[in-house]
Structures are given as C-alpha cells and as structure tokens.
N, C-alpha and C positions, 0 to 999 in steps of 0.2 A: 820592681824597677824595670823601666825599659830596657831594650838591650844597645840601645842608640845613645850615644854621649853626644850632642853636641860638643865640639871643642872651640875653647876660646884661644884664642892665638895669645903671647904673651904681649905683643906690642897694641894688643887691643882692653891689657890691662893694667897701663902704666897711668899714673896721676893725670897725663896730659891726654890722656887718648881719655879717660873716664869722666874729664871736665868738657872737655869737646861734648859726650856723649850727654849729658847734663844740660848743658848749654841747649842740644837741638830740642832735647824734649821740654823744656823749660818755656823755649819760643813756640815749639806747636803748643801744648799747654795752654800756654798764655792767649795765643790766637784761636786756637778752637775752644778758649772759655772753659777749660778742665780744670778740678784743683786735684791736688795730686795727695795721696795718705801709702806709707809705707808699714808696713808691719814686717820686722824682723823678730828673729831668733840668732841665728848662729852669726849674723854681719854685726850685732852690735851696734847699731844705727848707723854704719857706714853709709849705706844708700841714702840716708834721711840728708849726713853728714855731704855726701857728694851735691844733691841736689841744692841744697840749701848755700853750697859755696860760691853760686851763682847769684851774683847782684840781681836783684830784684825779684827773685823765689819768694816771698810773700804773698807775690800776684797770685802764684798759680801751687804752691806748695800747702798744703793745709795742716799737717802735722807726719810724727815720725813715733810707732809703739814699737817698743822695746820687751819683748815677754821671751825670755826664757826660762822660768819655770812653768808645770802645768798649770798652777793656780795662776798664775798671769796669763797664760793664754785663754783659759777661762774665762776671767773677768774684765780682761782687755780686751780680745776679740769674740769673745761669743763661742769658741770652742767648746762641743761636749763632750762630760767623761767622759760619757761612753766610747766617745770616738780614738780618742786617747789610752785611754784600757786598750783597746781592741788593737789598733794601728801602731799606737808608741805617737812621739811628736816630728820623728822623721817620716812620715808618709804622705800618700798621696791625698788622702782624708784631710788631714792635720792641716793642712798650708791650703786646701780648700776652703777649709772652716776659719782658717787664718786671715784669707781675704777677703772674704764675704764680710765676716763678722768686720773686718775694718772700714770697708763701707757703711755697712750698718751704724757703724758706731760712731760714724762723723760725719760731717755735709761734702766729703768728698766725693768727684765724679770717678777717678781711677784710682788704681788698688794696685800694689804690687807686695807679696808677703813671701818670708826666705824661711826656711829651715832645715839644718844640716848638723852634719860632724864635721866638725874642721879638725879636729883633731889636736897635742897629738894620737890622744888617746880617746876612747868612749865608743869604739867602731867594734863591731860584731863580723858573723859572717854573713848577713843575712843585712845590713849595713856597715860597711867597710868606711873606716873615713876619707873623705872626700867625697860621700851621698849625699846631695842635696836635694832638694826639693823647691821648684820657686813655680808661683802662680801668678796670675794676673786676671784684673776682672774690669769692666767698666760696668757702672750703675746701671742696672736694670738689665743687663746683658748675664752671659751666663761664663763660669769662671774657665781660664785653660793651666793647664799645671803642667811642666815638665820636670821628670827625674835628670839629673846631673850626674857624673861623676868625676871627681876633680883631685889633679897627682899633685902635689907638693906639701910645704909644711903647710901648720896655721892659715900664716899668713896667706902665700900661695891660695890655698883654699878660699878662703874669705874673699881674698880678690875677686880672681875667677869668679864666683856667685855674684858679688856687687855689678860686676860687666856683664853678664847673663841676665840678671832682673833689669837692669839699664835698659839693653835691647830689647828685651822683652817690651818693656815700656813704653819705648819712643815709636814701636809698632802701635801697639796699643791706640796711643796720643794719636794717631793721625787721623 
C-alpha cells in the first residue's frame, strides 16, 4: 500500500455533499454520453445506491455488482483465482481485475470498483481496517487504482470510500 492517504474531509462525506457529488457526475455522464457500472465489495452498493438517487440515472447509470465473496468476484467480474490466492481481495490486483472485468461484463463506458475492511474486525497488520482499495477505468482506456486508508467505525469507513470512488469518477466522466 502506498504511503500517501488521501484524506477525505468529513463535510465532503455527508448525504448532501455525496448527492451534490452524484448529481455532477450524472450531468457529465449524461452529456459526454457515458453509462456508468459500479462493482463494489466492502460499500455494499452504496455508490450504485448514491448514484441512482438522482432522478433520471437510467440515462447514464447502467447497473450496480455487489460481490463480496471470492466466487462472486469471480463470476461477476472476471476476477482470477489466481489473483486472489496470491493478493487476497483487498489488493491492488483484485479491484483491477474488479473493474476491468465490470466493463467487460456490461455495455458500460466507465467503471468504478471498491474493496476494503471496514471493519470492525477482519484487519491484519499487513491490512488494518480502514484499507481500501478503489479503481477506476473507462472502456478501452487503461485502469488507475488508489490505496486508501480510512479512521473511523463501519460506517465511518464505508462513507469515506463511497466519497473517494465519487471523486474519483466525476474526474473520470469529464
């Protein structure tokens, strides 16, 4: 994992600041003719959930995979064991293979795929909870992934990631 966190501010991860953020990427989306596919693990389809609470995400939204066991990432996104043996599903591998394979695996133009420990338990020393991993890719382009690292409970966690792949995204869309 890198040694750089990004940090997310807490007022850039309240319901109204993450519907804002929704909102803008929904309109480029929609205007630069993108459809949007999320592959989570650790958010639980929060990001699917975010985006989709925006009236009119049909236009530019295309679906929302939910894999957190190996065998769903697998059969969902295209993930190899091998990659998985080797890396675990929190690495920099795993959430590559994550959004590739979501492209792959649907007529969408942009990708955003999450996986992490949120905790409060399941963290090592070698992954602590609050390690995430989020990538982003657009079709025929090639994928970028950053490690995270994020303080709080659960929740806390989950947040923070949904507002990181967000941003991540609306770069993306433009």
């Amino acid at each position: 994992m890198s040694a750089h966190t990004p940090a997310i501010a807490p007022a850039e991860t309240t319901d109204a600041a993450l519907d804002a953020l929704a909102a803008r990427i929904g309109e480029t989306a929609r205007r630069n003719h993108h459809m949007l596919v999320t592959a989570e693990s650790c958010t639980g389809g929060w990001i699917a959930k975010t985006l989709t609470d925006i009236a009119g995400s049909s236009a530019w939204f295309e679906c929302g995979l939910v894999a957190y066991s190996y065998e769903a990432k697998q059969a969902l996104l295209s993930v190899r064991p091998q990659t998985l043996e080797q890396h675990g599903a929190v690495s920099r591998e795993t959430v590559i293979e994550m959004v590739s394979g979501a492209l792959a695996n649907t007529g969408a133009t942009l990708a955003v795929a999450v996986t992490g420990i949120a905790g409060p338990g399941g963290g090592t020393e070698d992954k602590p909870v609050g390690t995430i991993w989020v990538a982003w890719k657009r079709r025929g382009g090639y994928p970028r992934a950053e490690a995270f690292h994020f303080d709080g409970d659960r929740e806390a966690v989950r947040r923070q990631t949904v507002a990181a792949a967000l941003q991540g995204l609306e770069t993306l869309a433009s």
